[in-house]
Structures are given as structure tokens and as C-alpha cells.
N, C-alpha and C positions, 0 to 999 in steps of 0.2 A: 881592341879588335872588334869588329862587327861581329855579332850574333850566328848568323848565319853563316859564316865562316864554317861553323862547329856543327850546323843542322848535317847529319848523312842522309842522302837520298841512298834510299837500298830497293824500295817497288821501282821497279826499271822500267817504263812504256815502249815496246816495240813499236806499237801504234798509238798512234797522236788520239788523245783522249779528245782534243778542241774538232779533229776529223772527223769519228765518229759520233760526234755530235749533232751532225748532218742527219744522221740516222734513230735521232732521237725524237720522240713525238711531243716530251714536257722540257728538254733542254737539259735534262740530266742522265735519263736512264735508256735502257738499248736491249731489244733482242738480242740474244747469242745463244751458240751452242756451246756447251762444258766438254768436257775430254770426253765427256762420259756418250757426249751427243745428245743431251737434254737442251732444251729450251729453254732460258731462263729472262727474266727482267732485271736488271743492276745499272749500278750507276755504269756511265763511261769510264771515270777514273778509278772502278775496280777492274778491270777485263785487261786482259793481252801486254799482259806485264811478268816481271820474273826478276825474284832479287837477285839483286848483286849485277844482272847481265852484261850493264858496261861499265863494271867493277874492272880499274887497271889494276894490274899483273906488275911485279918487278920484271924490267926488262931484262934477259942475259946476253951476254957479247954474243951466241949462236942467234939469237930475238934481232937484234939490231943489224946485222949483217944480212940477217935475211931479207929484213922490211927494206935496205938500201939495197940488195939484191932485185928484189921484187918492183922496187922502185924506178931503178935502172930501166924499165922494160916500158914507161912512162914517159911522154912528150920533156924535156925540159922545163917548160913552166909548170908542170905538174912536179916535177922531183923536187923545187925549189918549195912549193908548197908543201910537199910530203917531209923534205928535212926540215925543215921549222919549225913542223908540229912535231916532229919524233926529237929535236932538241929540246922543245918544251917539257916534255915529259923526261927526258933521259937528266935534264937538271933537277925536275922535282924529285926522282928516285938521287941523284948527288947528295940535294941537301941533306935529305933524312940522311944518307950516310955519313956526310958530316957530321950533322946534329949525333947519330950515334958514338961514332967517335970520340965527341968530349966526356963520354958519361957523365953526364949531368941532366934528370931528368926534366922535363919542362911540359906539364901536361897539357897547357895552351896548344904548344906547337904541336905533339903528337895528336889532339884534337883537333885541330887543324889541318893535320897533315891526313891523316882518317878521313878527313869526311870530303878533302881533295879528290881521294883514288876513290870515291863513292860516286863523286858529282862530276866532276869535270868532264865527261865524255857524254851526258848525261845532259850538260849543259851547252854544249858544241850542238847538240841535233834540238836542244828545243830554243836556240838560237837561229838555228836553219828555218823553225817553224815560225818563230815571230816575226821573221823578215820577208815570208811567203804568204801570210794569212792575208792580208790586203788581196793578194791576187789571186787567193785561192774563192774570198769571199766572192770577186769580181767575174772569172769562171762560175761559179755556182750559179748565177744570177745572166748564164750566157752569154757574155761578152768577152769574146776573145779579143777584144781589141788591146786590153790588159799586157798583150804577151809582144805590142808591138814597138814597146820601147825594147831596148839593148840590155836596161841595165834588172830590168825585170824579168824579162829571158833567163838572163844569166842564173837569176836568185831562183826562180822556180826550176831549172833544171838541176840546179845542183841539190835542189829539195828533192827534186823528181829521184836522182839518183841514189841519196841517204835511204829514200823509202824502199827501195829495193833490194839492197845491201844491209839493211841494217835487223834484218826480222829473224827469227830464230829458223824461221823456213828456209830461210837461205844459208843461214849459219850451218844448219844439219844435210843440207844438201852439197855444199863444198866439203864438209868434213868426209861425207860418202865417197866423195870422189877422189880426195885425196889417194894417191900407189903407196902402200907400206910393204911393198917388195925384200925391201933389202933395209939393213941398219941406216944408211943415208937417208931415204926415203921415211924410216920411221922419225928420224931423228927432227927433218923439217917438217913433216905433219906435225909431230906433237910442239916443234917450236909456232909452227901457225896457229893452233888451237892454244895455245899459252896465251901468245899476242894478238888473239883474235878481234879485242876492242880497236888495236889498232889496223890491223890488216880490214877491217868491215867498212872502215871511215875512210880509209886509204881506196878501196873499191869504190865506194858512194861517190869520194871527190872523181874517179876518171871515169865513173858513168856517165855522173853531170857533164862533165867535162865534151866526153866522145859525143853525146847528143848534143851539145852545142854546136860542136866541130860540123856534125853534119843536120845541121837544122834547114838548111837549104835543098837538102837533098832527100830528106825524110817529108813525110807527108804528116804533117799534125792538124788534128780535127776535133772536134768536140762535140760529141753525139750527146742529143738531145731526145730523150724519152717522153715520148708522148701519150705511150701506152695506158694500160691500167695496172701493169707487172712493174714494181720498183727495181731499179737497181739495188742489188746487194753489196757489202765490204766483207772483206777478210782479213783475217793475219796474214797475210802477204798480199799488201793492196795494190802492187803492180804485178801484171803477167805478162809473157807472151802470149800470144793468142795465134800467133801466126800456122798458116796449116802447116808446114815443112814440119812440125812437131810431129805430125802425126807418123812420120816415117824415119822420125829420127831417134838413135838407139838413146837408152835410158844414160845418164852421166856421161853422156855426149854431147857436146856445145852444140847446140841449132848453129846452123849459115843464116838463117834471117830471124829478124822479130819485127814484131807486132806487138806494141807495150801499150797496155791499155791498164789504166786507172779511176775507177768509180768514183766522185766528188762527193755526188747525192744523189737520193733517190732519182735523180733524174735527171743530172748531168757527169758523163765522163766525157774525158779525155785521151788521147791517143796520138802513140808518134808510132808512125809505120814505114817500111820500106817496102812493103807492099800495096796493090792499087784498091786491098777490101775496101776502104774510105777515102773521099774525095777532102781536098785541105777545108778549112774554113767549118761549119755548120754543118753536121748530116743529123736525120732526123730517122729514129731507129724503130722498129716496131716489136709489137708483142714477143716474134717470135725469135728474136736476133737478141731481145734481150734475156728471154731464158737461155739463150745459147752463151753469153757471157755471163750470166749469173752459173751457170752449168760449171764453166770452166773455171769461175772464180773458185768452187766451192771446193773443188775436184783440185786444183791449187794450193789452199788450203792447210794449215798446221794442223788445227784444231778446232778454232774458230772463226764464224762466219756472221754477221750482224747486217740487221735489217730493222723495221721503222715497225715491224707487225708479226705477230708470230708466224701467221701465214705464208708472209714471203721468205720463210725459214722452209718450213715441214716436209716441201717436197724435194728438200735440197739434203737435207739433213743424212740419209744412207748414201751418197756420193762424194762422201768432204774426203780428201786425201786421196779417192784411188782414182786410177790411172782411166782415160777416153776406151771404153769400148773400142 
């Protein structure tokens, strides 16, 4: 057996360490803010991680009914992708039940099998990453001409989508939302939050997905910062931005968005259904970008990472709460 077989990854990255690299001035380390809301310097591959997070769960028949429940509600060529990964996984929980069954211990395979429901989901999203980095280098570098093949589309929106779905920000904001009214209602909340590695990956693919569908009909642009004010990043590196927010009740789904994504100090990205941005190139100034670095912060888990402490300090008492 291979080595690594046996390695468990348990530091889990909500955010791509290789991303916020963008934001690093020696190609290792990165302003942030701690829980605490202090400024600190650290490497990229210590920040915005949490053991275990896409640590798999044994699945229970109430888990699996619901993800095909849930899936049901899904395009067709999405269900056929949703059951294939939920077969995958419902045979690795089989075998170990096999393997228990003989009793007969075999520590290879319980090694093995350990450091599977460590990595495996772990390794689906920094597979999304190394198939995106080519065109995330070529965005950075402003050329969107990058996104005008078909099959590079595809690859970076369904990047686009994991990033969204997949951050503890989003995790605790559907958990809020969840009704625990009545015993059925508590029953699928807590079977969502059980199978939450899978339900996050399952959202990520029909993000991607829905923004492909309407990529013709959304406006994607890529704002270039000219200013002397950097873009900032966060733990939740895509937002809405769009105004209907401003009038829309708290754990109520927005009617529009506006998804905007910071690259680098000086280049994001955006798919709109609104007319804020015109497609192709827009060139953004001082004061539009503290209105996005505003909101990114305000967005916000915890932390928020920049190239200099400065372009931290005046963001630092706004991280989490809600737009005036």
C-alpha cells in the first residue's frame, strides 16, 4: 500500500491557502484578523482552517433519503452526478461494515480506512483547485480571454461555486435558517447538519452549475483596481453585493445577486444580474473599492486578509455586523 494511503489530513482549509497567496507580500505569510479581531502576520497554510470540517459522518437511511430527496429538486444531469458521489461514499461506509463483520482485525485497512473519511472530501475541493489555478493565474494577470473556452468556463464556475458553499460562513448561516418547529423539522435539520460534508458539495456542484446555465444572461466582468486602496479577502470569499440586500429580511433568500470575488489586490471578478457592471473590463476607483472591501468584511466569519496591516485596521470593528 502507498504511504499516504495512511497520512489523515484533520487542518481542514475553508480557504485555499494557494488564494491567499495573492495577498501575501514574501509568498508565505498574510495579514489577518484572529477571533479576537487582532492583526496578526502568519503563514497562509495556518489561517482559515478547522479540524475535522470535511471529516465524513456515517451515513443513516434517514441521511441518504434526504440527500436523494434534496437531490430530486436538481436538473437531471445534476442527480446523476449527486448519486454517483453519494454511491461512492455509501460503499466505503459498506466495506468497513463488511470488514467488521468478519472480526478479524487488520490495522492496514482500518488505517486506511481512517484517513479516507479524513481526506476524501478534502481532496474533491483541492482537486477543483488544481484544475482552476491556470485560470485563476490568467484572471489575475487580466485577461479574461481565459474564460472564452467552454471547457474552462465550466472548470472555474464550478470552482466558483465550491467557494461559496463550502465556508463555515455559509455553513452557520444555513444551519440558522434551518425551522425546528415540530419533531420532523428537528429531525431533517439535525440529519442535514450530520451529512453536512455532503449536502455543502452537493450545493457547490448546482451553484456551478446554475451559473453556467445562465452565463448568457448574467453579466460577468472583471474589475480592475487602479487605486492606491487594495482589495481585501475573507473567509467567505464570495458575496452578494447586490442592493435588494439592503431591503431584504435577515434568513430570507435575496431575488437577485451580485457575486463578487476578490482574486488580488487588484483584480476581482463578478457575475451579476444586475446593470452595477458593464461585461468584459471595468476599472474601479478608491471609493467603490472601499465599498467592496466594506462589505466583504461586514460578510465576514472572522477573518479578513490583506497584503498590509493597514489595509486591515479601518475594517477591523465592522467584520460580521450587519450595513447600517
Amino acid at each position: 500500500m502507498n504511504k499516504k494511503m495512511f497520512e489523515v489530513k484533520r487542518n481542514h482549509h475553508h480557504i485555499w491557502a494557494d488564494y491567499l497567496r495573492r495577498w501575501s507580500s514574501d509568498g508565505k505569510n498574510i495579514y489577518y484578523t484572529t477571533n479576537k479581531k487582532n492583526i496578526v502576520l502568519d503563514s497562509v497554510r495556518g489561517v482559515a482552517k478547522e479540524k475535522d470540517f470535511y471529516k465524513l459522518t456515517d451515513l443513516s437511511s434517514v441521511d441518504i433519503n434526504l440527500i436523494r430527496a434534496m437531490s430530486q429538486n436538481s436538473p437531471l444531469e445534476l442527480q446523476r452526478h449527486h448519486m454517483r458521489h453519494l454511491s461512492d461514499f455509501i460503499k466505503l461506509d459498506q466495506t468497513y461494515c463488511n470488514y467488521r463483520a468478519t472480526r478479524q482485525p487488520n490495522p492496514k485497512f482500518e488505517a486506511a480506512h481512517h484517513a479516507l473519511k479524513h481526506n476524501l472530501l478534502e481532496n474533491l475541493h483541492s482537486a477543483h483547485e488544481r484544475r482552476v489555478l491556470p485560470i485563476l493565474n490568467r484572471l489575475a494577470e487580466g485577461d479574461l480571454s481565459v474564460l472564452g473556452c467552454l471547457d474552462q468556463m465550466i472548470k472555474f464556475l464550478m470552482y466558483f461555486g465550491h467557494q461559496f458553499t463550502r465556508t463555515k460562513n455559509f455553513k452557520d448561516a444555513v444551519f440558522s435558517s434551518l425551522p425546528r418547529t415540530n419533531d420532523l423539522e428537528c429531525r431533517l435539520a439535525d440529519s442535514m447538519e450530520h451529512a453536512w460534508w455532503f449536502h455543502s458539495y452537493m450545493m457547490g456542484m448546482n451553484f456551478g452549475k446554475s451559473l453556467f446555465d445562465t452565463r448568457f444572461k448574467d453579466t460577468h466582468a472583471l474589475l480592475v483596481n487602479n487605486s492606491q486602496l487594495q482589495f481585501i479577502a475573507s473567509d467567505q470569499p464570495i458575496i452578494n453585493i447586490h442592493r435588494c440586500l439592503a431591503t431584504t429580511p435577515r434568513n430570507t433568500p435575496p431575488k437577485h445577486a451580485d457575486f463578487y470575488y476578490p482574486i488580488s489586490p487588484v483584480i476581482a471578478y463578478v457575475i451579476c444580474d444586475s446593470d452595477t457592471f458593464a461585461s468584459g473590463i471595468n476599472f474601479v476607483d478608491e471609493h467603490q473599492v472601499r465599498q467592496l472591501n466594506e462589505k466583504l468584511a461586514r460578510r465576514a466569519n472572522a477573518h479578513i486578509f490583506g497584503q498590509s496591516r493597514d489595509s486591515l485596521a479601518e475594517l477591523v470593528s465592522i467584520i460580521g455586523k450587519d450595513e447600517p
